[in-house]
DSSP file (Angstrom, degrees, kcal/mol; ACC not computed):
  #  RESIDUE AA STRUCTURE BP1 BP2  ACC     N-H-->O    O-->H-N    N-H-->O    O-->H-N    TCO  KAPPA ALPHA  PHI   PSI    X-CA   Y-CA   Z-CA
    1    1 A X              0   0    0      0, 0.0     2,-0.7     0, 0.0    38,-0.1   0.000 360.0 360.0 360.0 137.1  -19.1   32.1   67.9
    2    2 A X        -     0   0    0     36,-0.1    38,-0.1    38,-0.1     5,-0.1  -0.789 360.0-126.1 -78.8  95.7  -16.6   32.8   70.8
    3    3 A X    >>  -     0   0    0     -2,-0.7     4,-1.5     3,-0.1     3,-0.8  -0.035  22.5-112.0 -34.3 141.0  -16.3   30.2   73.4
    4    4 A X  H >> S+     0   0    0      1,-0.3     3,-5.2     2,-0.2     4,-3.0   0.829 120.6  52.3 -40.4 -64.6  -16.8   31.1   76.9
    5    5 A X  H 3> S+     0   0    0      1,-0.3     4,-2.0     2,-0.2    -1,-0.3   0.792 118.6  41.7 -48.9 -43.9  -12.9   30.5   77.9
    6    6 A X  H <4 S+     0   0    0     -3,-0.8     4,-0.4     2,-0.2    -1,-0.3   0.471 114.8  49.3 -77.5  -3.6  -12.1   33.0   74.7
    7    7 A X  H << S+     0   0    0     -3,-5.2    29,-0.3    -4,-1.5     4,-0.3   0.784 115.0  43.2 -92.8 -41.3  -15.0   35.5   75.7
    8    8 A X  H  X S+     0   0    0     -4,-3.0     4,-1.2    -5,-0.4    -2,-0.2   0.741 118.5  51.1 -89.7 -21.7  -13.6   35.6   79.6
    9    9 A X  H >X S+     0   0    0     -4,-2.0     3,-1.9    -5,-0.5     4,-1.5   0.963 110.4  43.0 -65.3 -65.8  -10.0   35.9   77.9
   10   10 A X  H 34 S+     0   0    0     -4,-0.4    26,-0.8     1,-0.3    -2,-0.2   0.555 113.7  57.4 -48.8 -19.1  -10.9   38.6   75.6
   11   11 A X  H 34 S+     0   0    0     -4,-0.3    -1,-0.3    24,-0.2    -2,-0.1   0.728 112.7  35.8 -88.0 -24.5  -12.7   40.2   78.8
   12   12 A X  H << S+     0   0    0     -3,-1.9     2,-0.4    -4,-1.2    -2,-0.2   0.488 116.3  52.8-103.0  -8.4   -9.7   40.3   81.1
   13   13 A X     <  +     0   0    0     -4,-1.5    54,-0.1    -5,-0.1    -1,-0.1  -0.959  58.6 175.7-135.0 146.0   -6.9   41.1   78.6
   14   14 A X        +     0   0    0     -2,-0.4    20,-3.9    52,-0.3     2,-0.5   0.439  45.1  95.4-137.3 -16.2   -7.7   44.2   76.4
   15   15 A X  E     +AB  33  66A   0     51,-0.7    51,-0.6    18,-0.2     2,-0.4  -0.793  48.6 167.4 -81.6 101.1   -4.4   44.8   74.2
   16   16 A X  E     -AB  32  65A   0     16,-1.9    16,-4.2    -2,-0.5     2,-0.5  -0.772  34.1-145.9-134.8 165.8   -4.6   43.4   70.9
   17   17 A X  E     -AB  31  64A   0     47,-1.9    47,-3.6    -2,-0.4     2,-0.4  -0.917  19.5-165.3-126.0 124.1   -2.7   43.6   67.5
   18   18 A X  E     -AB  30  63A   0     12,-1.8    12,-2.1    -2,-0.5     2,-0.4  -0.796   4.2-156.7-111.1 149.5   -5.0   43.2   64.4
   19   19 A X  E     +AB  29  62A   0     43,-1.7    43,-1.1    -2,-0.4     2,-0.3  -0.930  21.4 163.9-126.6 138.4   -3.3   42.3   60.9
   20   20 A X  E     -A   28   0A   0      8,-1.9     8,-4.4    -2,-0.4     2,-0.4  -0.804  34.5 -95.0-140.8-178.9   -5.3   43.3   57.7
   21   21 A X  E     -A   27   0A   0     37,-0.3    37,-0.5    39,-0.3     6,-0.2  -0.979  22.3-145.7-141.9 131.9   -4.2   43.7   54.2
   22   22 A X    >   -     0   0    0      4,-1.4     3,-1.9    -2,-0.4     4,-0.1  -0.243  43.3 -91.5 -74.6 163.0   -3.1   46.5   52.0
   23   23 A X  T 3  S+     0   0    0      1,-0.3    -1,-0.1     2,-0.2    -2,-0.0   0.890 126.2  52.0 -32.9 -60.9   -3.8   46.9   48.5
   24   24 A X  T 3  S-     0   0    0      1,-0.1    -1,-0.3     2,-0.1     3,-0.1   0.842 121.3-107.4 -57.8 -14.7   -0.3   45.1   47.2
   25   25 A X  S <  S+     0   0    0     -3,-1.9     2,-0.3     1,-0.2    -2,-0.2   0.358  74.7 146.0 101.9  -3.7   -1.5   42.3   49.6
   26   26 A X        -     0   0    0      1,-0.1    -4,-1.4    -5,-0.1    -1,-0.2  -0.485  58.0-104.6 -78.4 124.6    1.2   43.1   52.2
   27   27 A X  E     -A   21   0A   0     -2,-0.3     2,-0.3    -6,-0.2    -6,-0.2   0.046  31.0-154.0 -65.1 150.8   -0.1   42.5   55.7
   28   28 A X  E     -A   20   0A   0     -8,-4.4    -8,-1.9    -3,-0.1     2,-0.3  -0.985   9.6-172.6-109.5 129.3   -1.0   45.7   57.9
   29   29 A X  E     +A   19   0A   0     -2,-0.3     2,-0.3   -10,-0.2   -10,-0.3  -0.955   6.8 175.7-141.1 147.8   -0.7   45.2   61.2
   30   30 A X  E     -A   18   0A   0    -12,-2.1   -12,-1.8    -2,-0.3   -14,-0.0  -0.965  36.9-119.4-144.9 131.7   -2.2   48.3   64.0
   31   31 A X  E     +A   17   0A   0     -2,-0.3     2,-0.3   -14,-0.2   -14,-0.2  -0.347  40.9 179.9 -56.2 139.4   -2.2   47.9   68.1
   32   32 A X  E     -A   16   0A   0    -16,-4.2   -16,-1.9    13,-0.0     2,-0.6  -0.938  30.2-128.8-139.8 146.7   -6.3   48.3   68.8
   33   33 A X  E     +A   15   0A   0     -2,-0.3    11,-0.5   -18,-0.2   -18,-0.2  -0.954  50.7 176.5-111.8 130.3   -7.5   48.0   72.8
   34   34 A X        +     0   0    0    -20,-3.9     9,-0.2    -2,-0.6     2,-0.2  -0.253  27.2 178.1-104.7-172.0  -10.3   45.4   72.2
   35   35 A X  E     -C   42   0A   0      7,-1.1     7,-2.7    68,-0.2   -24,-0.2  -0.702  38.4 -69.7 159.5-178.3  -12.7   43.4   73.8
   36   36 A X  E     +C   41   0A   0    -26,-0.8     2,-0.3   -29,-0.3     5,-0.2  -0.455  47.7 166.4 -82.6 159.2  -15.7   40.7   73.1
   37   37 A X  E >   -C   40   0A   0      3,-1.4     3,-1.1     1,-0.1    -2,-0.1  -0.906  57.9 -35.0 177.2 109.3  -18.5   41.8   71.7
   38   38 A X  T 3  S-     0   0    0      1,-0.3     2,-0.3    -2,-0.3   -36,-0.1  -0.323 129.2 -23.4  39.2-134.3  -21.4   39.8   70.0
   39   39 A X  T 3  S+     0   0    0    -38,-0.1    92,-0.5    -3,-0.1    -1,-0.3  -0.443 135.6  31.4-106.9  44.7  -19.5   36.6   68.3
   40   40 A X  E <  S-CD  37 130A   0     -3,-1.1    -3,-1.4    -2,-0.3     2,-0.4  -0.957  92.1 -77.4-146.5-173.6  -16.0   38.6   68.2
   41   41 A X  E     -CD  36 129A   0     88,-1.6    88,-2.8    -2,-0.2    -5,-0.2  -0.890  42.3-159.9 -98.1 150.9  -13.9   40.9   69.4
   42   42 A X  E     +CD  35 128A   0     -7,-2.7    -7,-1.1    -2,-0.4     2,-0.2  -0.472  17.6 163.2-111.3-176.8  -14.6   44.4   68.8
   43   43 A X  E     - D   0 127A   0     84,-0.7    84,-1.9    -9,-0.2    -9,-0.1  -0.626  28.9-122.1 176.7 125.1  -12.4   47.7   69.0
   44   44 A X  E     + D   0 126A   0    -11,-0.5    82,-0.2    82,-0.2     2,-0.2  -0.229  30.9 159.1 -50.8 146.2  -13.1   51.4   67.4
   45   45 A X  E     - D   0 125A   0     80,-3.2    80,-1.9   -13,-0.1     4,-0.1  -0.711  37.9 -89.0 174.8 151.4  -11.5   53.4   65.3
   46   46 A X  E >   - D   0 124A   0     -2,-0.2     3,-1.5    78,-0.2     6,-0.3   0.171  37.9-111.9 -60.3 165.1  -11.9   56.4   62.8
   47   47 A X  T 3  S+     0   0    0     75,-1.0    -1,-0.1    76,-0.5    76,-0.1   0.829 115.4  48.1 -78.4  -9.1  -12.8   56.2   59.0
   48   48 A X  T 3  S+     0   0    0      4,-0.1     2,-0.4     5,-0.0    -1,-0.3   0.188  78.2 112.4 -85.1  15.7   -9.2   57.4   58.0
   49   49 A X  S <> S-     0   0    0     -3,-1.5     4,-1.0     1,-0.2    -4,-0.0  -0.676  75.2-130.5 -92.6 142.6   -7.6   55.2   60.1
   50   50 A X  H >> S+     0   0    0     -2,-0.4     4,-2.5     2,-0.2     3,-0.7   0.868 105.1  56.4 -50.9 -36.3   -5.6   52.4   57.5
   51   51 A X  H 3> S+     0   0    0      1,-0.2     4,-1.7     2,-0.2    -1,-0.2   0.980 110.0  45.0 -62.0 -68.3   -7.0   49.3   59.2
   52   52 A X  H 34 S+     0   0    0     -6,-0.3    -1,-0.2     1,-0.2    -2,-0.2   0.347 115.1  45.4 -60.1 -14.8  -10.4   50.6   58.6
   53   53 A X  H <X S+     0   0    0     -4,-1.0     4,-1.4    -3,-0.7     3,-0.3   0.883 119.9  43.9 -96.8 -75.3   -9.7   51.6   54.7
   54   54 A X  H  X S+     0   0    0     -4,-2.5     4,-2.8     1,-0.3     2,-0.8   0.839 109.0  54.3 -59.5 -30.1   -7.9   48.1   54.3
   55   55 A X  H  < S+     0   0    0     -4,-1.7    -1,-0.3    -5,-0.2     4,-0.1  -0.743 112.6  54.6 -81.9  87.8  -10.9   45.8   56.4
   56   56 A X  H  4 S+     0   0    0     -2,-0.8    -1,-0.2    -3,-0.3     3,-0.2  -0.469 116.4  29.9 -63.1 -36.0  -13.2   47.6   53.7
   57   57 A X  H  < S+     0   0    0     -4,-1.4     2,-1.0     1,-0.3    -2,-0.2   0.930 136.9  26.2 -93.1 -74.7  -11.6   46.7   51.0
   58   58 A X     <  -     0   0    0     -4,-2.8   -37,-0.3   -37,-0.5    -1,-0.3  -0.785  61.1-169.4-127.6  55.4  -10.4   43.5   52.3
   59   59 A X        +     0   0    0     -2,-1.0    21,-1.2    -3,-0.2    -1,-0.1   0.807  58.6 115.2 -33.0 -45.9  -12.6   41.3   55.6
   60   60 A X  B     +E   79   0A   0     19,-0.2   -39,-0.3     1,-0.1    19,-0.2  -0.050  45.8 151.5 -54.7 120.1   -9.9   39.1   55.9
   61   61 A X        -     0   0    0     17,-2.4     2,-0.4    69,-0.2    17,-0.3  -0.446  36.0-157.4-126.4 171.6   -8.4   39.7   59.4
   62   62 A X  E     -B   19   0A   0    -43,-1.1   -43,-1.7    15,-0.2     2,-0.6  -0.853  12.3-167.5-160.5 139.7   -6.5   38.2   62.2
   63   63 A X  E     -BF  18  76A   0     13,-1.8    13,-1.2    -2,-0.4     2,-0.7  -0.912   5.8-165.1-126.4 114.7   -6.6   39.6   65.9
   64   64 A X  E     -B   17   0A   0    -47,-3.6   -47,-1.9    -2,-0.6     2,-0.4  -0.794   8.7-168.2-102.3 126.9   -4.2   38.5   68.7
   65   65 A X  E     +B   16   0A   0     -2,-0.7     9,-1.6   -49,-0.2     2,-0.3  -0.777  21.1 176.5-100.5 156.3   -5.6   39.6   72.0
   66   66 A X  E     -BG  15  73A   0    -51,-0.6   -51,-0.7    -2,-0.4   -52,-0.3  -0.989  31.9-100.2-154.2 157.1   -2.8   39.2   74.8
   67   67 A X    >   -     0   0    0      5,-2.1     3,-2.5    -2,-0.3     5,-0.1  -0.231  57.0 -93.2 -59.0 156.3   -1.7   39.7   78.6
   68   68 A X  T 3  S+     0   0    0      1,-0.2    -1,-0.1     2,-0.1   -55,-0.0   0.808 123.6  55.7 -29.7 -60.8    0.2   42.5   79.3
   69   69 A X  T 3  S-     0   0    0      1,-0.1     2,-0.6     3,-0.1    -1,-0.2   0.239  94.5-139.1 -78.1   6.6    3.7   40.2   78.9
   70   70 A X  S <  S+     0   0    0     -3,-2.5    -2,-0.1     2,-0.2    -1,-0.1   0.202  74.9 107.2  58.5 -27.5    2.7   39.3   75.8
   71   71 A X  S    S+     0   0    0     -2,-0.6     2,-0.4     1,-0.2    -1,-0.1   0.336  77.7  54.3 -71.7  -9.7    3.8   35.4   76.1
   72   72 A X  S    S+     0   0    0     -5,-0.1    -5,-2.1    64,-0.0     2,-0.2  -0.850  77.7 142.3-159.0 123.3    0.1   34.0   76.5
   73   73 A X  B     -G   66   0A   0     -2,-0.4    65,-6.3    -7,-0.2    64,-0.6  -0.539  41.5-121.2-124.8-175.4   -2.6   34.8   73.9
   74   74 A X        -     0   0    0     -9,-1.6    61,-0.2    -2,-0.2    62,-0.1   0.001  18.7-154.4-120.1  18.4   -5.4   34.4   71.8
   75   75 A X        -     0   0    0     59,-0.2    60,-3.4   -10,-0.2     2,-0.4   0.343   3.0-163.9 -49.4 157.9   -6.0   34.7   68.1
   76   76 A X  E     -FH  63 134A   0    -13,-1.2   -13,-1.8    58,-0.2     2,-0.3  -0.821   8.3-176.6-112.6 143.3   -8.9   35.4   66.1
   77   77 A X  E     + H   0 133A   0     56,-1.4    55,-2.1    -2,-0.4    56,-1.3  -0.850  40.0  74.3-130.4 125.9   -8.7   34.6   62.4
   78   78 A X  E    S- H   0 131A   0     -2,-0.3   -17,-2.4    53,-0.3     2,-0.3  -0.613  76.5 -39.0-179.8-119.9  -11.8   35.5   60.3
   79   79 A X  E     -EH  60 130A   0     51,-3.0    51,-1.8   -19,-0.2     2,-0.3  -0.970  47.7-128.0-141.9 126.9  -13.8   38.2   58.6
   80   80 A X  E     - H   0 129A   0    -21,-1.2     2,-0.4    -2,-0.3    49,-0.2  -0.667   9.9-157.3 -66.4 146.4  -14.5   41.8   60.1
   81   81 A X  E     - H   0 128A   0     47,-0.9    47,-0.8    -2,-0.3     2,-0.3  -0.969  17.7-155.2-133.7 104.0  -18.0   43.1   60.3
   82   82 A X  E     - H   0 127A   0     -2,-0.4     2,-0.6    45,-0.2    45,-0.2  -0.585  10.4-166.2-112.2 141.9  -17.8   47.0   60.4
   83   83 A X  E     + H   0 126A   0     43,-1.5    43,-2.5    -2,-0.3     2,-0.3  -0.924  32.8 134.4-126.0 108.6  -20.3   48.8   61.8
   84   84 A X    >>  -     0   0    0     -2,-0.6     4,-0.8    41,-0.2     3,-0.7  -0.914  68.8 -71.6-148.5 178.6  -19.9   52.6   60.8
   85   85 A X  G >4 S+     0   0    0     -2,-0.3     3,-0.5    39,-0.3     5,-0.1   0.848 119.3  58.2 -21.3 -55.1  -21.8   55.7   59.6
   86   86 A X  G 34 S+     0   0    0      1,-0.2    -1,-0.2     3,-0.0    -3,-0.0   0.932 121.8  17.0 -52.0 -55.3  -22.2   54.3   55.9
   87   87 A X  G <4 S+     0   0    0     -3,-0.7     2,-0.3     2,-0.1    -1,-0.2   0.033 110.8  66.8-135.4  40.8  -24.1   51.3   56.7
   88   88 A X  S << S-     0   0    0     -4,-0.8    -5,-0.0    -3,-0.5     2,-0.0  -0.997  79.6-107.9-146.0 148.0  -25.8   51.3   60.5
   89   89 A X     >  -     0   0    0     -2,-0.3     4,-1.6     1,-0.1     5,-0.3  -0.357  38.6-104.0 -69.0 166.4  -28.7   53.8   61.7
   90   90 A X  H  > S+     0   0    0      2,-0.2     4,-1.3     1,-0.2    -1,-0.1   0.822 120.3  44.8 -44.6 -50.9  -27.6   56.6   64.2
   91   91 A X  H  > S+     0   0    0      2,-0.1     4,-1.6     1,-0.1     5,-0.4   0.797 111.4  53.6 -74.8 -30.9  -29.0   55.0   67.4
   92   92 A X  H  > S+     0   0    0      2,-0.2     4,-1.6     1,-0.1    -2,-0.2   0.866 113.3  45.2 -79.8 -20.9  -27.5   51.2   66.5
   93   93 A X  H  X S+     0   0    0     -4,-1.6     4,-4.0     2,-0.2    -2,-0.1   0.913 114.4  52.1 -70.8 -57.1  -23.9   52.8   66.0
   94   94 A X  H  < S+     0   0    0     -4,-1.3     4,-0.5    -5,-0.3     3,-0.2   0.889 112.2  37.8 -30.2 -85.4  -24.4   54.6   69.1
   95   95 A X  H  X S+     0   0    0     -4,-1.6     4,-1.1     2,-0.3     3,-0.3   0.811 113.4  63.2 -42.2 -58.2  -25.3   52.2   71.2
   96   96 A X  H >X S+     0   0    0     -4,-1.6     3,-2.0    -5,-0.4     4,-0.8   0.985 111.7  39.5 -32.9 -66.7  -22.6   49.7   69.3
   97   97 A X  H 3X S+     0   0    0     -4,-4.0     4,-0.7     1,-0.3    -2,-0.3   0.259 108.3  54.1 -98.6  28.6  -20.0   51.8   70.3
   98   98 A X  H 3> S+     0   0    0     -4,-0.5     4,-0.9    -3,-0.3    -1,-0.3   0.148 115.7  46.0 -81.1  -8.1  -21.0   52.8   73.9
   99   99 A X  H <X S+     0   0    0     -3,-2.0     4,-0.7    -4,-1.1    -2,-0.2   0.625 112.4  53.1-106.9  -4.0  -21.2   48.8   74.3
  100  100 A X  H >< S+     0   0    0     -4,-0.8     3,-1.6     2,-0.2     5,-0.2   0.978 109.1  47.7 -66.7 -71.2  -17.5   48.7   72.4
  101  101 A X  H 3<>S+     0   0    0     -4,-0.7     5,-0.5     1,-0.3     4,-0.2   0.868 112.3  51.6 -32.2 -66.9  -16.1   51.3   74.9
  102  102 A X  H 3<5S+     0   0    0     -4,-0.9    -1,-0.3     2,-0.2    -2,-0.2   0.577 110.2  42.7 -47.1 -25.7  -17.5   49.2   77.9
  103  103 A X  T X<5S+     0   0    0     -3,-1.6     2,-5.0    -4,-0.7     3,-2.5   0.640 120.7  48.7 -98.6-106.5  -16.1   45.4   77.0
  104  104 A X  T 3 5S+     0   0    0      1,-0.3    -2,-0.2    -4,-0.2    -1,-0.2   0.205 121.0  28.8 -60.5  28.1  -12.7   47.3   76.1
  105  105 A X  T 3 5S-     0   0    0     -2,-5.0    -1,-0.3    -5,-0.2    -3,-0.2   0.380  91.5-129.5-126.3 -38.9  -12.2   49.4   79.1
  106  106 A X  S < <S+     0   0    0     -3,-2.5    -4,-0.1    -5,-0.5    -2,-0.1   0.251  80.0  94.5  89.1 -28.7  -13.9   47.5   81.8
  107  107 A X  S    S-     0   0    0     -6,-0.2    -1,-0.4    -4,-0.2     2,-0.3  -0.343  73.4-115.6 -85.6 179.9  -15.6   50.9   82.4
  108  108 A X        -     0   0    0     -3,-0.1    -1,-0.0    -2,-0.1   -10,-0.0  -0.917  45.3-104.1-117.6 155.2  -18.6   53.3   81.9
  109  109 A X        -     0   0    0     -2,-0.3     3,-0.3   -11,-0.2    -1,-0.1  -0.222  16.9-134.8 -53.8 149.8  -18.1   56.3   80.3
  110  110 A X  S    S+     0   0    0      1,-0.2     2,-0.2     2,-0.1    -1,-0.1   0.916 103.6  22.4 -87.0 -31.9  -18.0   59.5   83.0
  111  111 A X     >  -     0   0    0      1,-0.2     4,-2.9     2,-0.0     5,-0.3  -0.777  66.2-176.9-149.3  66.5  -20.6   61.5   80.0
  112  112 A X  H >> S+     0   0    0     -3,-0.3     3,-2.3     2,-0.2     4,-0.7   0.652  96.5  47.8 -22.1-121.5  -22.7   59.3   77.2
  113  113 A X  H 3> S+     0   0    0      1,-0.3     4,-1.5     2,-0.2     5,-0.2   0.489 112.2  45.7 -37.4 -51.4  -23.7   62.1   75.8
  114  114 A X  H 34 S+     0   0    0      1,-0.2    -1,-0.3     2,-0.2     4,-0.3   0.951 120.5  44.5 -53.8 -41.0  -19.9   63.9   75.6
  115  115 A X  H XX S+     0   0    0     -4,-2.9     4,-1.7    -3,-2.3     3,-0.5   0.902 110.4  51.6 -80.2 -37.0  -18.5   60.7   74.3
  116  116 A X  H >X S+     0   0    0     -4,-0.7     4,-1.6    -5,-0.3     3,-1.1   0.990 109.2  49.7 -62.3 -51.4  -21.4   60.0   71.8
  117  117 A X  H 3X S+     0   0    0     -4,-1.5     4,-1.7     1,-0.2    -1,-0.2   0.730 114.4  49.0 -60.8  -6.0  -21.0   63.6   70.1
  118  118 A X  H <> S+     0   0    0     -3,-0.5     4,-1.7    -4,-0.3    -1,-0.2   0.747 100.9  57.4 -90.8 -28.0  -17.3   62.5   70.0
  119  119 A X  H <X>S+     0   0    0     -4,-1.7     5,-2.1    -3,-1.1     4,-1.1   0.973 113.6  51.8 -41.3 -85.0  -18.2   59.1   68.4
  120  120 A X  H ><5S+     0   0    0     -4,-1.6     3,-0.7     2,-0.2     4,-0.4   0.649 110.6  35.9  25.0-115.9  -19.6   61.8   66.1
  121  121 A X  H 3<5S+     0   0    0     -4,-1.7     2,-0.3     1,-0.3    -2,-0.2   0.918 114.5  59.6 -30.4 -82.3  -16.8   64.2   65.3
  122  122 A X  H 3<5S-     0   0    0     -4,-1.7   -75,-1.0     1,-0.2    -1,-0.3   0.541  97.7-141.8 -38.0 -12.4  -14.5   61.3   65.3
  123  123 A X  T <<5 -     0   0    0     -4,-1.1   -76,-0.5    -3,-0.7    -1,-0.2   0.995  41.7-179.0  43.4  55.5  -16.6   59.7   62.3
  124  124 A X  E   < -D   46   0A   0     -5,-2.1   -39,-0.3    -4,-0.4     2,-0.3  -0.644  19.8-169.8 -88.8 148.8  -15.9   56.0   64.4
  125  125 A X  E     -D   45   0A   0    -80,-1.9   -80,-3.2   -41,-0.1     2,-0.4  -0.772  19.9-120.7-118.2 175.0  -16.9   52.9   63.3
  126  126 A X  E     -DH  44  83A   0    -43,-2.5   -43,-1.5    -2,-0.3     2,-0.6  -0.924  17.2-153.4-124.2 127.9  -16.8   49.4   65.4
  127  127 A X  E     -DH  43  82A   0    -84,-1.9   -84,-0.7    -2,-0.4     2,-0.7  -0.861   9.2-166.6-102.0 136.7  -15.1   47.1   64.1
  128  128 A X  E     -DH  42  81A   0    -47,-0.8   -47,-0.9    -2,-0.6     2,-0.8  -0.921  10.3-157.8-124.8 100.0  -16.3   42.9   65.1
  129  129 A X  E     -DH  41  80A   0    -88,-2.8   -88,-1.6    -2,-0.7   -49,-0.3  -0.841  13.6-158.2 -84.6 109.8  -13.6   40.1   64.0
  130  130 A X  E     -DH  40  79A   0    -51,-1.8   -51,-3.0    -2,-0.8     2,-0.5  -0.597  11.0-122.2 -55.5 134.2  -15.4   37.1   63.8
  131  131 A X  E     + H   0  78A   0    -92,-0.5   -53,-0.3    -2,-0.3     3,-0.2  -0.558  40.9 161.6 -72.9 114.0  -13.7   34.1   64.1
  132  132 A X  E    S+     0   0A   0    -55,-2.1     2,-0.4    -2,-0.5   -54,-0.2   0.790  91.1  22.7 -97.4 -19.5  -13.5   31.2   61.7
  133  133 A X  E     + H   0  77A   0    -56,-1.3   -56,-1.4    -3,-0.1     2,-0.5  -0.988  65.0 179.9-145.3 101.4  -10.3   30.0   63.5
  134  134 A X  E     + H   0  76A   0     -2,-0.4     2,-0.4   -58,-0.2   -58,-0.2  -0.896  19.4 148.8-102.6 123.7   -8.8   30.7   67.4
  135  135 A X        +     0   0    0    -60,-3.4     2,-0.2    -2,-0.5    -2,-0.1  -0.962  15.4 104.2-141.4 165.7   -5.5   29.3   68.7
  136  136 A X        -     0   0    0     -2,-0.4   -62,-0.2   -62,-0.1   -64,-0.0  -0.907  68.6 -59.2 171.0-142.8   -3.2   30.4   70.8
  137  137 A X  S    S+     0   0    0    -64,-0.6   -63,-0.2    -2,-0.2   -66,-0.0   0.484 112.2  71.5 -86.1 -16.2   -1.7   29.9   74.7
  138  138 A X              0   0    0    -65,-6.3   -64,-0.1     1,-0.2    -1,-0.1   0.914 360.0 360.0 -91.8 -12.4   -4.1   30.6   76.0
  139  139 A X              0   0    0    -66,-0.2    -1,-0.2  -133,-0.0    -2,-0.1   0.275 360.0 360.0 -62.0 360.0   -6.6   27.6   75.6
């Protein structure tokens, strides 16, 4: 569970760098625009994408959300919870990642319906790190 002060970080800073691990065990590490989402942070991304291949195989995760300057963060360290085509109905994915978009943009979409049928194409899942662990600079 996210503490407020790490829910209102994670709401105002949106650039984050998530580390997973590839097959050989060697960390993977891919710039995501995030934000909180149920007890994590969440972010999108397609089913070919490597992060999403490696958190399949792998849960074990870390997310650093940060300001712009980088110099005062957040990390998450815990377990991903992937919410994609494979294992969510049609309307609860939807709806996931129309609430994904909205915590990482700080906006609404200009066309729900153009962005869901893009969700679609795109075969995206939403990806959650739950936290077992948070440090950083900012707290």
């Amino acid at each position: 569970m996210l503490s407020d002060s790490v829910k209102q970080f994670a709401a105002e800073n949106h650039q984050g760098v998530l580390t997973c691990f590839r097959k050989n065990g060697m960390p993977q590490m891919s710039i995501v625009t995030c934000g909180p989402y149920r007890d994590g942070v969440a972010f999108s991304t397609t089913a070919s994408r490597a992060k999403l291949l490696n958190l399949q195989r792998d849960a074990r995760c870390s997310l650093m959300v940060s300001k712009q300057d980088w110099w005062v963060y957040v990390v998450l360290e815990g377990k991903a919870t992937i919410l994609s085509p494979d294992n969510t109905p049609a309307d609860e994915l939807r709806d996931a990642l129309r609430e994904v978009y909205k915590t990482a943009t700080n906006t609404e979409h200009s066309n729900w319906p153009e962005y869901d049928q893009a969700m679609v194409v795109d075969n995206r899942a939403a990806v959650i790190v739950v936290p077992e662990h948070v440090y950083g600079t900012a707290l």
